[in-house]
N, C-alpha and C positions, 0 to 999 in steps of 0.2 A: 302723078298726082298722089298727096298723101292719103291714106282714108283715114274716114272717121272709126274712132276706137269708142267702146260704151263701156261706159264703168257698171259695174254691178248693181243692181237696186237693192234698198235695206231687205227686201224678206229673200233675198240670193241670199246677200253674206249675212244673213240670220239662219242660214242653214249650212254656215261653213264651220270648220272646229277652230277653238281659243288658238288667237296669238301667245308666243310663249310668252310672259310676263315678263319682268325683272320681281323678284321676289325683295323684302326689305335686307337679305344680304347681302343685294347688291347696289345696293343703293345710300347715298350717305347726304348726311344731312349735313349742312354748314351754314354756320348761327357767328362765328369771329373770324378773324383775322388771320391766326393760327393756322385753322381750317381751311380756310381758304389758302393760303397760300400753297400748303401739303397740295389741295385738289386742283390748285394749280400745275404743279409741278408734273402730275397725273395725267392733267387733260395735254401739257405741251408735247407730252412721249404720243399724242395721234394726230395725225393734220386735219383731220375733218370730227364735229361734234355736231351730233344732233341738240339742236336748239329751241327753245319755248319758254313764254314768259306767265305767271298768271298774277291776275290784280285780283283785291277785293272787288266783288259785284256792285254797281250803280242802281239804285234801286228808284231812284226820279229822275225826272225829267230837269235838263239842265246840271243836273249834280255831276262834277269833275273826278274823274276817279286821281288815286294819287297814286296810281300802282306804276311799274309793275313792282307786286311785293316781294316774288320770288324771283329767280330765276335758275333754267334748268338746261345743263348741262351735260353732255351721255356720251361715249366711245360703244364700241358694239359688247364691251364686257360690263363697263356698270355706266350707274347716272349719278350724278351731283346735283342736289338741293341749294341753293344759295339763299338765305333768307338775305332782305335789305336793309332790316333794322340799325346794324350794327355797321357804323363808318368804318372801320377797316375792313370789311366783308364787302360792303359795298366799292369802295374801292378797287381791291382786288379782281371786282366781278367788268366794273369799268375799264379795267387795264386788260383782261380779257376779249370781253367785246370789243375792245378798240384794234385788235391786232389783227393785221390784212393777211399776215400769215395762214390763217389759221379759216378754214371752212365753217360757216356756222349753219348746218342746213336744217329748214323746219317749212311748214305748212303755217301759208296767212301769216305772215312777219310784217305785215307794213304797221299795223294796228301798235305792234309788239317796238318794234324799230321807235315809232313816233314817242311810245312812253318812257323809251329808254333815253333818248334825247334827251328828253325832258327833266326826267329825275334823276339820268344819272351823268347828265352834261358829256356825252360822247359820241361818237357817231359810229354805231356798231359797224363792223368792216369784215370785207370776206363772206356774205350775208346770201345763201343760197335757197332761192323761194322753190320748192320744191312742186308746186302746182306747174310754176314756168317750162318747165322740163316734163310734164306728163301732157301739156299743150303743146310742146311741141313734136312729143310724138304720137301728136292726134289727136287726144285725148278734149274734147270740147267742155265737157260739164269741170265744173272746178273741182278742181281733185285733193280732199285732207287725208285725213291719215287713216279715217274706218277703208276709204274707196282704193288707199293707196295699197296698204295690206292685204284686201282682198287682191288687187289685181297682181300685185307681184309674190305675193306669200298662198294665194286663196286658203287665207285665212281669215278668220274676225277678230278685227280688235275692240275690244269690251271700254267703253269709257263709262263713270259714273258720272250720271247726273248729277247725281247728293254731291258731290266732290266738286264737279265741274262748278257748281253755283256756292260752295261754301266760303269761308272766310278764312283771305289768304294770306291777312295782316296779324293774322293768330300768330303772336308770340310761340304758341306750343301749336305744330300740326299734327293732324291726325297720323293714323297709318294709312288709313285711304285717303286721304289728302296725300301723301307722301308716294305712295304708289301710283296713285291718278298723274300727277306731275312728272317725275321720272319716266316713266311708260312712255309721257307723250311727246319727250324728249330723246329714250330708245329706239323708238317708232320710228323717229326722224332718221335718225343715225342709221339703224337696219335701210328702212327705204333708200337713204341715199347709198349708200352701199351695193344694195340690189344693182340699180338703175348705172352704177357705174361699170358693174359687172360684164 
């Protein structure tokens, strides 16, 4: 029989030390076409990328988001920003997603999957929900990326709020918008990593 495994509570891993970050030198931002296609070239030298999407916030009830505005891409050395503004970016991000080759593992994807559908007309492929695999080895309570860290790193990974709820159709992103997103597409990548080890 399998046992049940417990994930840490928030005041556990608020008494664990920082996950190591990606600092903004390792992280690159892609706004064209150009860009993307370099950060393509990039991501095809790994077969697995940690994966994450983020929209602008919905602030009423009934209102449609039209996200995702970003998307975010990571090997275990850097991450890639892809804004979606820009039809050749987006593009390239769609030929991306779409390829079965290629592992795309992240935390809570279906949400992220549906809007990608949507805006970017493809059906993301190679899509590894990275909860599914911590339920199966026991793991009961749904497991993201703070519970995933502590239990394979016992470490804390630090998200900002301010970040988490800002605006992700900004033309120009922050630094902490830039690191918030990267991180949570690092995370991915480390954890699945771990877990294959």
């Amino acid at each position: 029989m399998q046992t049940t495994r417990t994930t840490p509570d928030k005041e556990a891993i608020a008494l664990l030390p920082a996950f190591d970050r990606l600092g903004l030198d390792r992280i690159t931002l892609v706004h064209n076409r150009v860009q993307a296609v370099e950060a393509s070239a990039t991501l095809r030298d790994h077969p697995a990328w940690g994966f994450d999407t983020e929209s602008k916030p919905t602030f009423f009830k009934d209102q449609v988001s039209d996200g995702p505005h970003i998307v975010q891409l990571a090997t275990l050395q850097r991450a890639w920003v892809f804004q979606l503004h820009e039809p050749g970016c987006l593009e390239m991000v769609a030929g991306l997603l779409a390829e079965q080759a290629f592992i795309k593992a992240g935390f809570g994807l279906g949400d992220d999957t549906k809007r990608i559908k949507s805006k970017l007309a493809v059906e993301p492929a190679g899509v590894l929900e990275l909860n599914a695999i911590f339920r199966e080895r026991g793991y009961r309570k749904d497991m993201g990326v703070k519970g995933a860290v502590a239990v394979l790193f016992n470490q804390r990974f630090i998200k900002s709020k301010k970040a988490a709820t800002s605006n992700w159709a900004n033309p120009r992103l922050s630094e902490a918008q830039l690191i918030y997103a990267a991180n949570d597409a690092y995370a991915a990548a480390r954890v699945f990593d771990a877990l294959k080890a």
